[in-house]
N, C-alpha and C positions, 0 to 999 in steps of 0.2 A: 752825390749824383743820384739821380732819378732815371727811372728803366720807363719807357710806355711797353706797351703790347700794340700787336695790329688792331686788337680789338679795345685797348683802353691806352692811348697813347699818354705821354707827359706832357700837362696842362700848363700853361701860366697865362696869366689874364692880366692886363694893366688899365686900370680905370683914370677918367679924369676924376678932377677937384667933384664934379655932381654924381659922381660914382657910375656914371657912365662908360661904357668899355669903348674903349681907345685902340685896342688891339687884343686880340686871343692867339696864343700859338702853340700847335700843338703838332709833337714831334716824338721820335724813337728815344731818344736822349736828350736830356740836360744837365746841366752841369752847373752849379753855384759858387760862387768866387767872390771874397772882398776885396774890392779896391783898396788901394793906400789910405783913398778920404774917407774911408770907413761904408763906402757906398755899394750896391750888390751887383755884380756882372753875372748875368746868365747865359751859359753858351750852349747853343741845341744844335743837334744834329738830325738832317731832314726834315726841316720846320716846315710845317703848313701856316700861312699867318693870314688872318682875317683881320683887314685895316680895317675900322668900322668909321665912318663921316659922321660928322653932328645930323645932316640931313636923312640920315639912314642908309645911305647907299653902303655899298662893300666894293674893295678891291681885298681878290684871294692870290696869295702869293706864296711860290715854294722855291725853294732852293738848296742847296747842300747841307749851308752853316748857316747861322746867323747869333749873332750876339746881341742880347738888351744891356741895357741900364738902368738903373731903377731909380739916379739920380735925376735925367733930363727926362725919362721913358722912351728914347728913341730906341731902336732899334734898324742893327746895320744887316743885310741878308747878302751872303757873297757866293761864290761858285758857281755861277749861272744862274740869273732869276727870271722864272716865268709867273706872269701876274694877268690876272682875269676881272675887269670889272662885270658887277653883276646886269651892265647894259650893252655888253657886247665886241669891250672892246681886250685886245691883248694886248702884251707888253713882254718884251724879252728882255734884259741888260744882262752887263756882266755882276753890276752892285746894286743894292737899292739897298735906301737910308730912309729910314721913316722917324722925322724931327716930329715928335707930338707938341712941343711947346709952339711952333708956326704952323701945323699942323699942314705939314708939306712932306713928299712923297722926293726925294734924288734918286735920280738912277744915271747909271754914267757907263761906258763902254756897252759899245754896240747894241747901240739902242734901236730897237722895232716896237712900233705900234699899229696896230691892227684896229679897223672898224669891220668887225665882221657882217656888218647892217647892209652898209656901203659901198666893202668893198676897197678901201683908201688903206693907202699904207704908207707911214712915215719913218723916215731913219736919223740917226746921227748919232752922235758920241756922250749929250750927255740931255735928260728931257728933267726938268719941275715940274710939277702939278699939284693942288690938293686932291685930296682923296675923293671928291667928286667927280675929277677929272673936266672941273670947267674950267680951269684958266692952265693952259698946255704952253710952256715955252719948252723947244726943240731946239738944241745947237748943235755946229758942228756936221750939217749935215751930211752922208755919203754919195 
């Protein structure tokens, strides 16, 4: 287990294949685990997570728990997740699952997204997006 401070939190970073950062998370706690297939599960506690897009954009995301994998590098965030793109828009659910290999953003239960720009606000139960937040499918709505 690893300890952050308010002032030097615990880091873990996941790059793609160009060693490019794919995600940063940085939390009070982590915790390190092998799976059965010999693979590494990380579980943190109060993660901050910076999705980072191939085109540079960011979505910042926080929530209670969230576990990686360092087989697929996704990474699941549970206990309420609030998310911030760095163009204005928000995002509430109850889960978000960030698949790096389709490099697609789930979120599911009670879903809000915000255009703080504009002013629009959409709901439902479960949204996809990449992490650009240009291609938005919304289902289930309330």
């Amino acid at each position: 287990m690893s300890r952050g401070t308010r002032r030097q939190p615990a880091r873990y970073i996941v790059r793609d294949r160009d060693g490019q950062v794919v995600y940063d998370i940085l939390s009070s706690t982590v915790v390190y685990d092998r799976a059965t297939d010999g693979t590494a599960v990380a579980t943190f506690s109060n993660p901050h997570v910076a999705f980072r897009a191939k085109s540079g954009r960011t979505v910042v995301a926080d929530s209670p728990k969230a576990v990686a994998h360092d087989k697929d590098k996704s990474v699941i965030m549970t206990g309420g997740v609030h998310a911030k793109t760095d163009d204005g828009k928000t995002l509430a659910c109850t889960n978000l699952t960030y698949d790096a290999r389709d490099q697609q953003i789930l979120c599911e239960g009670d879903v809000v997204l915000r255009n703080t720009i504009n002013h629009q606000t959409a709901s439902g139960d479960r949204l996809v997006t990449d992490p650009d937040f240009n291609h938005v499918v919304l289902s289930g709505s309330r």
